[in-house]
mmCIF file of the N, C-alpha and C atoms, coordinates in Angstrom:
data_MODEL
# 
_entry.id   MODEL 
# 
loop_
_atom_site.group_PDB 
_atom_site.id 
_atom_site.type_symbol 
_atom_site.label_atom_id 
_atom_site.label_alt_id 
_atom_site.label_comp_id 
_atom_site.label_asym_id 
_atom_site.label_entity_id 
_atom_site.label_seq_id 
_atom_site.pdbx_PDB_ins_code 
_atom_site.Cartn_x 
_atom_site.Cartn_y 
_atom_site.Cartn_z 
_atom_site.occupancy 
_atom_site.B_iso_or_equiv 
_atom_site.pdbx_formal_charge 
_atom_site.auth_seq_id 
_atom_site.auth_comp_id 
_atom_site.auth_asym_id 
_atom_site.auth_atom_id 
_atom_site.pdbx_PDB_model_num 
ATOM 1   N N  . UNK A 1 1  ? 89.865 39.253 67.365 1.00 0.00 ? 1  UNK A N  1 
ATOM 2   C CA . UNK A 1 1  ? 88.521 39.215 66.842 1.00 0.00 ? 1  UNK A CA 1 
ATOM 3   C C  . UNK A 1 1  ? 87.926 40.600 66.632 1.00 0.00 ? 1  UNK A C  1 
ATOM 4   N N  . UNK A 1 2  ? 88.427 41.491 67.370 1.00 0.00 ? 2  UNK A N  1 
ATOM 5   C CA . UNK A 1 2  ? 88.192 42.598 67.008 1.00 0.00 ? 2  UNK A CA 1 
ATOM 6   C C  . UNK A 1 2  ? 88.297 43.070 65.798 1.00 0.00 ? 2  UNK A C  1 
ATOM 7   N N  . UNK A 1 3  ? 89.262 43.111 65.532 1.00 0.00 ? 3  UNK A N  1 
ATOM 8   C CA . UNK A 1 3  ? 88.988 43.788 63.727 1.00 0.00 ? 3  UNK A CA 1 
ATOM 9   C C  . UNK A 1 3  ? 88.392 42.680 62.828 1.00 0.00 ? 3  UNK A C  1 
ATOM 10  N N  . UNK A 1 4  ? 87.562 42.040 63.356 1.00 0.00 ? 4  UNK A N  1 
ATOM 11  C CA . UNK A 1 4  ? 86.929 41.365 62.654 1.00 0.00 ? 4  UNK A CA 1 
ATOM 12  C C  . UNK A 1 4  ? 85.189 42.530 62.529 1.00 0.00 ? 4  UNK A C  1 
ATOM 13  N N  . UNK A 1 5  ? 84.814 43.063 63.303 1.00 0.00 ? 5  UNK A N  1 
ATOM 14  C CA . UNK A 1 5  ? 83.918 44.087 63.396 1.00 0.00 ? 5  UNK A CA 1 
ATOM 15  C C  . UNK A 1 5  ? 84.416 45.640 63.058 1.00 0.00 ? 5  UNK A C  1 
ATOM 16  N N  . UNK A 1 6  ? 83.571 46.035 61.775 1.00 0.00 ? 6  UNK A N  1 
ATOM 17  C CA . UNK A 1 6  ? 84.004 47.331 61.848 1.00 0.00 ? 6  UNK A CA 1 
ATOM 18  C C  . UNK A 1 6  ? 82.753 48.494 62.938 1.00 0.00 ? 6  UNK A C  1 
ATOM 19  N N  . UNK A 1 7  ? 83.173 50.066 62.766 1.00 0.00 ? 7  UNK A N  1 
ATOM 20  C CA . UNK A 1 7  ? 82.636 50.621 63.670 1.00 0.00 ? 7  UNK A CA 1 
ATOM 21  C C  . UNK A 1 7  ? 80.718 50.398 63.266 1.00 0.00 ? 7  UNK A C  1 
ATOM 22  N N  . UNK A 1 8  ? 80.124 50.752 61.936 1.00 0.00 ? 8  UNK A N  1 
ATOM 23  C CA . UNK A 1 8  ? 79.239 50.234 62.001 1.00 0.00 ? 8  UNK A CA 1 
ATOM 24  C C  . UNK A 1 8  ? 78.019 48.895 62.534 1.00 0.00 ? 8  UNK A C  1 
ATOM 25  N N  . UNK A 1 9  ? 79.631 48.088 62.746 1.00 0.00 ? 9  UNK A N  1 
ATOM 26  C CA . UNK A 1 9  ? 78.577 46.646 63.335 1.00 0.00 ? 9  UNK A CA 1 
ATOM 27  C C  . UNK A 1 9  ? 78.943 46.785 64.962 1.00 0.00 ? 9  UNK A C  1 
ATOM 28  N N  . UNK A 1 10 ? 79.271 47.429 65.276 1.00 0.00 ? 10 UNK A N  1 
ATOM 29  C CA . UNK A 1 10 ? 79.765 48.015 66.976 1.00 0.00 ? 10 UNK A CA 1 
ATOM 30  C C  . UNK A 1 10 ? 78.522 48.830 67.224 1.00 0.00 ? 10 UNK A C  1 
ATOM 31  N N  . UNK A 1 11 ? 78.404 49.830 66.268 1.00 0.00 ? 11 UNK A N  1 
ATOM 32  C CA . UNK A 1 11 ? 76.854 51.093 66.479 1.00 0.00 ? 11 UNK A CA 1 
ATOM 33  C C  . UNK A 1 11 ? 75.619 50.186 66.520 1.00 0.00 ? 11 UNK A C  1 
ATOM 34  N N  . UNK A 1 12 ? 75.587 49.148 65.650 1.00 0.00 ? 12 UNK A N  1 
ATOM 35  C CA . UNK A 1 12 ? 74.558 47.813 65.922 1.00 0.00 ? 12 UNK A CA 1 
ATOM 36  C C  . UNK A 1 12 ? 74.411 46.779 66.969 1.00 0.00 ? 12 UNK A C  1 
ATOM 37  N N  . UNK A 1 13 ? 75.701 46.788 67.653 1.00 0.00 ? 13 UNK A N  1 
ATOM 38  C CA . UNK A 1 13 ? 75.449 45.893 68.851 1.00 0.00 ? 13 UNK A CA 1 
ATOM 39  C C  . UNK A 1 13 ? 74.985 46.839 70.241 1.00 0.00 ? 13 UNK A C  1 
ATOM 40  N N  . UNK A 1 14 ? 75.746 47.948 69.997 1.00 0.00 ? 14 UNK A N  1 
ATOM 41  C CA . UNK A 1 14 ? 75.466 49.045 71.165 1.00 0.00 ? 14 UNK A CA 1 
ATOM 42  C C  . UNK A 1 14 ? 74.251 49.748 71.314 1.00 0.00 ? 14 UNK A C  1 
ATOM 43  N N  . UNK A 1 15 ? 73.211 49.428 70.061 1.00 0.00 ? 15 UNK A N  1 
ATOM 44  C CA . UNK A 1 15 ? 72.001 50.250 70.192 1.00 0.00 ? 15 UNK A CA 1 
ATOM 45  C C  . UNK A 1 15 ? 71.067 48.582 70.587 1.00 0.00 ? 15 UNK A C  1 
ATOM 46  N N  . UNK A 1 16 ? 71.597 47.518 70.229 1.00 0.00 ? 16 UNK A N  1 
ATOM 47  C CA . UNK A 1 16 ? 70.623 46.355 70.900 1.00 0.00 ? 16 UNK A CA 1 
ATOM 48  C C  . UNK A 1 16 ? 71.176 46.289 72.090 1.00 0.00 ? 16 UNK A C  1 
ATOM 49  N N  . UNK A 1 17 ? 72.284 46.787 72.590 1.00 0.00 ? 17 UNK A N  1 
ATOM 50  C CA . UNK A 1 17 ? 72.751 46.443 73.964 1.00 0.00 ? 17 UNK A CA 1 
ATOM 51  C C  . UNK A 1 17 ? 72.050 47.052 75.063 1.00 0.00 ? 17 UNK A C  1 
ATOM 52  N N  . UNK A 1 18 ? 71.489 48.384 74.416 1.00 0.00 ? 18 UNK A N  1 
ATOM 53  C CA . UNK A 1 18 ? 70.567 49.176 74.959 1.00 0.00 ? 18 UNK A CA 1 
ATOM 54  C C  . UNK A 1 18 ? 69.411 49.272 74.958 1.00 0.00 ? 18 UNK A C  1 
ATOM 55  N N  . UNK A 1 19 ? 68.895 48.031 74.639 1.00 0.00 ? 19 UNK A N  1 
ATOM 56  C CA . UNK A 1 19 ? 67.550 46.922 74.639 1.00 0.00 ? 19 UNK A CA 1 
ATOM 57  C C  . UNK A 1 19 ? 66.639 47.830 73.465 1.00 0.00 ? 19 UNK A C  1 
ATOM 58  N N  . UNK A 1 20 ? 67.136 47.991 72.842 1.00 0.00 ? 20 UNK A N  1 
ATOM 59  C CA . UNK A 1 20 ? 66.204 48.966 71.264 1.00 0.00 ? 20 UNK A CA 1 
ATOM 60  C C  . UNK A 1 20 ? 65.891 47.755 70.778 1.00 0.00 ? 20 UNK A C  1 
ATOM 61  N N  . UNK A 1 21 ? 64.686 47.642 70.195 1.00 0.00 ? 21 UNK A N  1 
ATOM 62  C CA . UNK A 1 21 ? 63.785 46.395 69.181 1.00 0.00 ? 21 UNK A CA 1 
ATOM 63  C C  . UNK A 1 21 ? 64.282 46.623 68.312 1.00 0.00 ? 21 UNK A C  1 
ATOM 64  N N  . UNK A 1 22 ? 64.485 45.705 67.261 1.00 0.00 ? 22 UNK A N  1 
ATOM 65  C CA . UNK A 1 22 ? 65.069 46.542 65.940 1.00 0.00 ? 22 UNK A CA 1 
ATOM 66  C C  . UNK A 1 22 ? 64.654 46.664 65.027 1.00 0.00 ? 22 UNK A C  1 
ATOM 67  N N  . UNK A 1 23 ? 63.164 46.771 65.032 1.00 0.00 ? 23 UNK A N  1 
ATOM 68  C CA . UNK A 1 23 ? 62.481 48.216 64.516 1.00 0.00 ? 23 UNK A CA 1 
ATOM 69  C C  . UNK A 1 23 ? 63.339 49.264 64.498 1.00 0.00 ? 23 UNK A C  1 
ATOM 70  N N  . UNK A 1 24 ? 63.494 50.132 66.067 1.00 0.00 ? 24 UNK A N  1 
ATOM 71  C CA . UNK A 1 24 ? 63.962 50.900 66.227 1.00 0.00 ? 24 UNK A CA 1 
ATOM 72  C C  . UNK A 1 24 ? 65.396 51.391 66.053 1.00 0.00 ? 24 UNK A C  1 
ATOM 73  N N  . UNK A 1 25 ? 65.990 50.255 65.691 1.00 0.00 ? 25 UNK A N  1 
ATOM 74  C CA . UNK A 1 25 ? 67.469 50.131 65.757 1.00 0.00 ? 25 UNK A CA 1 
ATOM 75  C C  . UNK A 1 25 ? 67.665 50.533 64.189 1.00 0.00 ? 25 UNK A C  1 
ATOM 76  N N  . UNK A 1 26 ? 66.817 50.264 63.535 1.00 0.00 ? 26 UNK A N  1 
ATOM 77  C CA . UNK A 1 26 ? 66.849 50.414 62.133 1.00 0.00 ? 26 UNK A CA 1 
ATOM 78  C C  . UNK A 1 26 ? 66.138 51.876 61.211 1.00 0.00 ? 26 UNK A C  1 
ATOM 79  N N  . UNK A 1 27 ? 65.301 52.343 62.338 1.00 0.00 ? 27 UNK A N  1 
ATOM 80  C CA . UNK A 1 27 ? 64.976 53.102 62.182 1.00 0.00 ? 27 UNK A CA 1 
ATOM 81  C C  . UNK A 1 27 ? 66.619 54.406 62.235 1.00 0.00 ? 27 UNK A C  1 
ATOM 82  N N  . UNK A 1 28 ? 67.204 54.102 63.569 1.00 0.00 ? 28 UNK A N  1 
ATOM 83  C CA . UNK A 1 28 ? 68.059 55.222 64.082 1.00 0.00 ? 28 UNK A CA 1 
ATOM 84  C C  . UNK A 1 28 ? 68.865 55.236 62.979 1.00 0.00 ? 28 UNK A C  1 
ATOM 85  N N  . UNK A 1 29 ? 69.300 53.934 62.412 1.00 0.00 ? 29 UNK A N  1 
ATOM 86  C CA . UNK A 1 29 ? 70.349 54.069 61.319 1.00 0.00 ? 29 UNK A CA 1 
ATOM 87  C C  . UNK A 1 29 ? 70.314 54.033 60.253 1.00 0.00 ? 29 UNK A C  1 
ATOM 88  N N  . UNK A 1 30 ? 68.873 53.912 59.777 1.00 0.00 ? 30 UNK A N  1 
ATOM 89  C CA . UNK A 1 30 ? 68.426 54.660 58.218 1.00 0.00 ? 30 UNK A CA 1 
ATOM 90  C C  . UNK A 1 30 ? 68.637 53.540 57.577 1.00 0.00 ? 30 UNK A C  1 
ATOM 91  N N  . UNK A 1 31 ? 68.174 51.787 58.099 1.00 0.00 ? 31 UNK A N  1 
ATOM 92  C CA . UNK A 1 31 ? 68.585 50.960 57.365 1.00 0.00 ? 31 UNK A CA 1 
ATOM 93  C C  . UNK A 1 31 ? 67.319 49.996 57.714 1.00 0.00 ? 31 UNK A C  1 
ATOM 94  N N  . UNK A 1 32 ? 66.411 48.999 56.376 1.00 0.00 ? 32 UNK A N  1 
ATOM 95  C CA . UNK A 1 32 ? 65.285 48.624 56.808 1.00 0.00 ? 32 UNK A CA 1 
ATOM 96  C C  . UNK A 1 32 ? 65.661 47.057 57.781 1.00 0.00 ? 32 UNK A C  1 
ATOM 97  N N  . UNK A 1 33 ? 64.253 46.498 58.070 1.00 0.00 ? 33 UNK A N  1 
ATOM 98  C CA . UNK A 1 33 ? 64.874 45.940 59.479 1.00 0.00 ? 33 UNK A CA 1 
ATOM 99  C C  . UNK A 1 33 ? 65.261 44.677 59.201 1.00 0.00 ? 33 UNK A C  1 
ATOM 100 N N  . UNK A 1 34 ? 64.849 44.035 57.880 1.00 0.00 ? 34 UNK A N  1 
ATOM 101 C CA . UNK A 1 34 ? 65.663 43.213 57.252 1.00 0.00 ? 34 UNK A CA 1 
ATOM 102 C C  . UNK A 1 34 ? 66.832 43.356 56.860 1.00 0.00 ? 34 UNK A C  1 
ATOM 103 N N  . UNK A 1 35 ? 67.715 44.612 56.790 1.00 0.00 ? 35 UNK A N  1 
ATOM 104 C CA . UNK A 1 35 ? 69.170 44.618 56.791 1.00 0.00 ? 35 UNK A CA 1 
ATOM 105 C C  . UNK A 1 35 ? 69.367 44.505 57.837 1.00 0.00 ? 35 UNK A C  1 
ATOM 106 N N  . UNK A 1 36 ? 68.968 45.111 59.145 1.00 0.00 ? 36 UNK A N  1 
ATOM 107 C CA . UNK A 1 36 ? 69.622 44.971 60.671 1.00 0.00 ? 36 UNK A CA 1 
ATOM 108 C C  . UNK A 1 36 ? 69.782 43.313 60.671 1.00 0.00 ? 36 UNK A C  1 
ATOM 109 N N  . UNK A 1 37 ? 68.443 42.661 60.711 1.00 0.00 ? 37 UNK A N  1 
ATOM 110 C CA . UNK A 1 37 ? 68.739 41.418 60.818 1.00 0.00 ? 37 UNK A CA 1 
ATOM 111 C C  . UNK A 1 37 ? 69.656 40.761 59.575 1.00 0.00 ? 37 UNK A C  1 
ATOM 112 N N  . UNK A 1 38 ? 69.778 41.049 58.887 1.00 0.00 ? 38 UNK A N  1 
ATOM 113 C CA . UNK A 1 38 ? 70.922 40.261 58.092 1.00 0.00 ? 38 UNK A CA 1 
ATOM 114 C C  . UNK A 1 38 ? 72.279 40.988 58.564 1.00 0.00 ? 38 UNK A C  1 
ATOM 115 N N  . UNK A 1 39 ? 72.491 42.037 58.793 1.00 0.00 ? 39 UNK A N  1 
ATOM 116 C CA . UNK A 1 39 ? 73.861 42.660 59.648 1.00 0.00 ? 39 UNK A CA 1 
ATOM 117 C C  . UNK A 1 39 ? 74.283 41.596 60.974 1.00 0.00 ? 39 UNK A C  1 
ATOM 118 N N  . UNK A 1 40 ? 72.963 41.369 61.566 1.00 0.00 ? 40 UNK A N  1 
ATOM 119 C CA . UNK A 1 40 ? 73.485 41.153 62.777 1.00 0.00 ? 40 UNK A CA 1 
ATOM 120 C C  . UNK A 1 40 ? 74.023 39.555 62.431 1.00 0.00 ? 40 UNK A C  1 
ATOM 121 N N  . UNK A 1 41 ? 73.250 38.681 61.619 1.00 0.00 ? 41 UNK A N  1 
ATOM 122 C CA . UNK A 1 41 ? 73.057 37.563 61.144 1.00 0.00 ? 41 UNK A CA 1 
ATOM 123 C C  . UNK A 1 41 ? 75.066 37.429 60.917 1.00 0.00 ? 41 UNK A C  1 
ATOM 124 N N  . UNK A 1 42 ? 75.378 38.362 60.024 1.00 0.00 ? 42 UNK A N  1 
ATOM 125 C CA . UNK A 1 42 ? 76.923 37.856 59.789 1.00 0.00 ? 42 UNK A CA 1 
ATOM 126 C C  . UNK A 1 42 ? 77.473 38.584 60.823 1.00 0.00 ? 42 UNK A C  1 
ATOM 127 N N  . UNK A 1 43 ? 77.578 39.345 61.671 1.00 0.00 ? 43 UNK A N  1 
ATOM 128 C CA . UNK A 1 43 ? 78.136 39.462 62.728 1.00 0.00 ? 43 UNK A CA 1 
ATOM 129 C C  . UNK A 1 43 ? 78.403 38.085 63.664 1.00 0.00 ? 43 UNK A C  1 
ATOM 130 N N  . UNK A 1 44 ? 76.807 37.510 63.466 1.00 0.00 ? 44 UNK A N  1 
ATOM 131 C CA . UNK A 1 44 ? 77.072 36.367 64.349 1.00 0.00 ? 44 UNK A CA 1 
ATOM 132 C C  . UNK A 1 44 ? 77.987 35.052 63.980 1.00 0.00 ? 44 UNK A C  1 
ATOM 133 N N  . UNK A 1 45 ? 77.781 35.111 62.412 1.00 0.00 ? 45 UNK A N  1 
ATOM 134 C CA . UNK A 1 45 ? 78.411 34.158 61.933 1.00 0.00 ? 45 UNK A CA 1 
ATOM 135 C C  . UNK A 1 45 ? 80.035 33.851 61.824 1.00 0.00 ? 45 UNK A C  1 
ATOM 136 N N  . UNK A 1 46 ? 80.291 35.354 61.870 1.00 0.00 ? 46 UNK A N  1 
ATOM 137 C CA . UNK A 1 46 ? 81.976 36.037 61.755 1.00 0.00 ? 46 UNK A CA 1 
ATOM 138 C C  . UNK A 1 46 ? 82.646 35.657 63.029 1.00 0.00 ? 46 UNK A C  1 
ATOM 139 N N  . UNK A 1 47 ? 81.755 35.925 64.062 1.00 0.00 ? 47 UNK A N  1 
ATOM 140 C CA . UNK A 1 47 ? 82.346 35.584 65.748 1.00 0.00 ? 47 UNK A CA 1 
ATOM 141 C C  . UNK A 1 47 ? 81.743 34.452 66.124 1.00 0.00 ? 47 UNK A C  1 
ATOM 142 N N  . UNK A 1 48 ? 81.197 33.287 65.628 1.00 0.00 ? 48 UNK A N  1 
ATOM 143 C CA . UNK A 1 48 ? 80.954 32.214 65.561 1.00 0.00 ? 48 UNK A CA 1 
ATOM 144 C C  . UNK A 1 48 ? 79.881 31.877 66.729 1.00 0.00 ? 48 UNK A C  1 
ATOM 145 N N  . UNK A 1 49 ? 78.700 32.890 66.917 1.00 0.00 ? 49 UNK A N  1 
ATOM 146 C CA . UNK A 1 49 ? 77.651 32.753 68.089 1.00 0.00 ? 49 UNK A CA 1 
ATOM 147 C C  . UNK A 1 49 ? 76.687 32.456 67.340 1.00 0.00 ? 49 UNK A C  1 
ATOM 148 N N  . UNK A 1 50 ? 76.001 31.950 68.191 1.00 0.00 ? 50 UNK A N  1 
ATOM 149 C CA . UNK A 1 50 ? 74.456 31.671 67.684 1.00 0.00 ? 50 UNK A CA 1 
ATOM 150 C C  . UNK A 1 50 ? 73.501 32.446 67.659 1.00 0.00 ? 50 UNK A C  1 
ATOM 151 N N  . UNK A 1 51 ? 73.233 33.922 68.697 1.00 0.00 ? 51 UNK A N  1 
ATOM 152 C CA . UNK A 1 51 ? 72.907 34.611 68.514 1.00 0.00 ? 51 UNK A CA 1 
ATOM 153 C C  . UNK A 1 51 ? 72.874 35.946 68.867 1.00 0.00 ? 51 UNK A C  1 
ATOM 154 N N  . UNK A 1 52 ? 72.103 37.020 68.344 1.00 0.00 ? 52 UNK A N  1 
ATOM 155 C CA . UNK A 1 52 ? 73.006 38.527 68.970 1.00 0.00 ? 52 UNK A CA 1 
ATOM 156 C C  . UNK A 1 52 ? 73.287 38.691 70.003 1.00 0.00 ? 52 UNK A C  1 
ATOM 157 N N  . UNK A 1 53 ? 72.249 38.193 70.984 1.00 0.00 ? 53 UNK A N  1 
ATOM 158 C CA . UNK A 1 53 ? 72.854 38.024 72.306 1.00 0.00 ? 53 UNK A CA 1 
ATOM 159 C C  . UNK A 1 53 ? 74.370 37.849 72.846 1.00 0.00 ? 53 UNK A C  1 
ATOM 160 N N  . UNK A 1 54 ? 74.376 37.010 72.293 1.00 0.00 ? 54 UNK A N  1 
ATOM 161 C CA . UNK A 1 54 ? 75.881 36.974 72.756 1.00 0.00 ? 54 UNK A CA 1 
ATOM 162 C C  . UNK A 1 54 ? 76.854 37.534 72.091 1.00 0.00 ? 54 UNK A C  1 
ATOM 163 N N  . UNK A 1 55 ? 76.533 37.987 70.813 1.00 0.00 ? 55 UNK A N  1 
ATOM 164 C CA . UNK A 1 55 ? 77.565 39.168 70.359 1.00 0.00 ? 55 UNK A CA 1 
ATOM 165 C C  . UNK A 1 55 ? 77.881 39.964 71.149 1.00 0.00 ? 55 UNK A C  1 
ATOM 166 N N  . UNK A 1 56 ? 76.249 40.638 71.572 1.00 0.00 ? 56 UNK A N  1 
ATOM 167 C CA . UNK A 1 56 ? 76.315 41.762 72.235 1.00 0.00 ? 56 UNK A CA 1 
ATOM 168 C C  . UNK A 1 56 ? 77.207 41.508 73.720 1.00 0.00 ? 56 UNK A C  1 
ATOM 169 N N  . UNK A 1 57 ? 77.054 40.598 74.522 1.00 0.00 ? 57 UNK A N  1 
ATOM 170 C CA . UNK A 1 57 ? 77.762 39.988 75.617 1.00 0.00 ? 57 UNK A CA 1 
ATOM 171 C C  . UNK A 1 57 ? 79.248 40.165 75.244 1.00 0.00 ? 57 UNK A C  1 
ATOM 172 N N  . UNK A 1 58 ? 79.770 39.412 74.257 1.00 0.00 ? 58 UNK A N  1 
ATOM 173 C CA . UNK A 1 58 ? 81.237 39.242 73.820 1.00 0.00 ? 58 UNK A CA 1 
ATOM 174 C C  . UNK A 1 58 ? 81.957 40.719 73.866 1.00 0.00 ? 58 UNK A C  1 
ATOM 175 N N  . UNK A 1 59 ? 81.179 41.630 73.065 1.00 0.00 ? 59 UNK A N  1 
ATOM 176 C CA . UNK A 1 59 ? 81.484 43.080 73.089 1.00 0.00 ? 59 UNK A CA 1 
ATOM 177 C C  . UNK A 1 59 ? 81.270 43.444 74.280 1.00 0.00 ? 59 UNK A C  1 
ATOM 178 N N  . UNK A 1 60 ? 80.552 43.328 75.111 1.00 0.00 ? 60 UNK A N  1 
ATOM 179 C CA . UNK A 1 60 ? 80.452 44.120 76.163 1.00 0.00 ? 60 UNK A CA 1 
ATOM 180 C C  . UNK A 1 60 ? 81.690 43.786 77.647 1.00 0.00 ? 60 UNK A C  1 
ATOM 181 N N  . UNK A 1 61 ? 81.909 42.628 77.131 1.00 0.00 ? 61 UNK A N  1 
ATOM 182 C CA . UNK A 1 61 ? 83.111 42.350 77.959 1.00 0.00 ? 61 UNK A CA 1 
ATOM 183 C C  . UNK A 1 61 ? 84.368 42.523 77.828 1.00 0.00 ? 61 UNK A C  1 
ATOM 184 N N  . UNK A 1 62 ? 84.574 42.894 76.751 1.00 0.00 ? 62 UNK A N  1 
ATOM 185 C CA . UNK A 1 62 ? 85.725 43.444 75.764 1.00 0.00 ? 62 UNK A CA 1 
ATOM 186 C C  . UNK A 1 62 ? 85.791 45.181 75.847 1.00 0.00 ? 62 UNK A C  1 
ATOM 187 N N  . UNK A 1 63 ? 84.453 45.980 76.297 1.00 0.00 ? 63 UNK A N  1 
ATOM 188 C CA . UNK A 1 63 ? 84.071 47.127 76.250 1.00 0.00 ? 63 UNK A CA 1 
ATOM 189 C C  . UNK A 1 63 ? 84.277 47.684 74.661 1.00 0.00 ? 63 UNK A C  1 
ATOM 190 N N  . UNK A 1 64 ? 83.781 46.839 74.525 1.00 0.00 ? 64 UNK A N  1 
ATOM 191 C CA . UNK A 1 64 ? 83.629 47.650 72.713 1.00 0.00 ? 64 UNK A CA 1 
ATOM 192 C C  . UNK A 1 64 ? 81.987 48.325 72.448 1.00 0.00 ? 64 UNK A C  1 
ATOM 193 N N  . UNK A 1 65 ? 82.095 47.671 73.324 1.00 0.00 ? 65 UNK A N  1 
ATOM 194 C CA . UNK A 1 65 ? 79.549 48.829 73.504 1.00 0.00 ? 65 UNK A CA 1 
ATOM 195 C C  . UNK A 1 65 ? 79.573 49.131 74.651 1.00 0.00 ? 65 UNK A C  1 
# 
């Protein structure tokens, strides 16, 4: 499942992993916050979660954030 995420959607789970609003998350990466949420949106859909939360969980147990 891993290469199912490239490094950009990894820099997106690791800056919500680090409890950033994503306002701010979108701010850091120069992208408005309706792309974050549509980024994260197929992230979730790709690894079949319901929501970032548990992306972020899945990665973090894997140590990919």
């Amino acid at each position: 499942m891993t290469e199912a995420l490239e490094r950009d959607e990894l820099d997106l789970l690791q800056l919500l992993a680090e409890g950033l609003p994503l306002e701010a998350i979108a701010r850091r990466l120069e992208l408005s916050d309706r792309t974050v949420r549509r980024r994260l949106r197929a992230i979730c859909d790709r690894l079949g979660f319901a929501t970032p939360i548990q992306a972020v969980v899945w990665a973090a147990r894997r140590g990919l954030v």
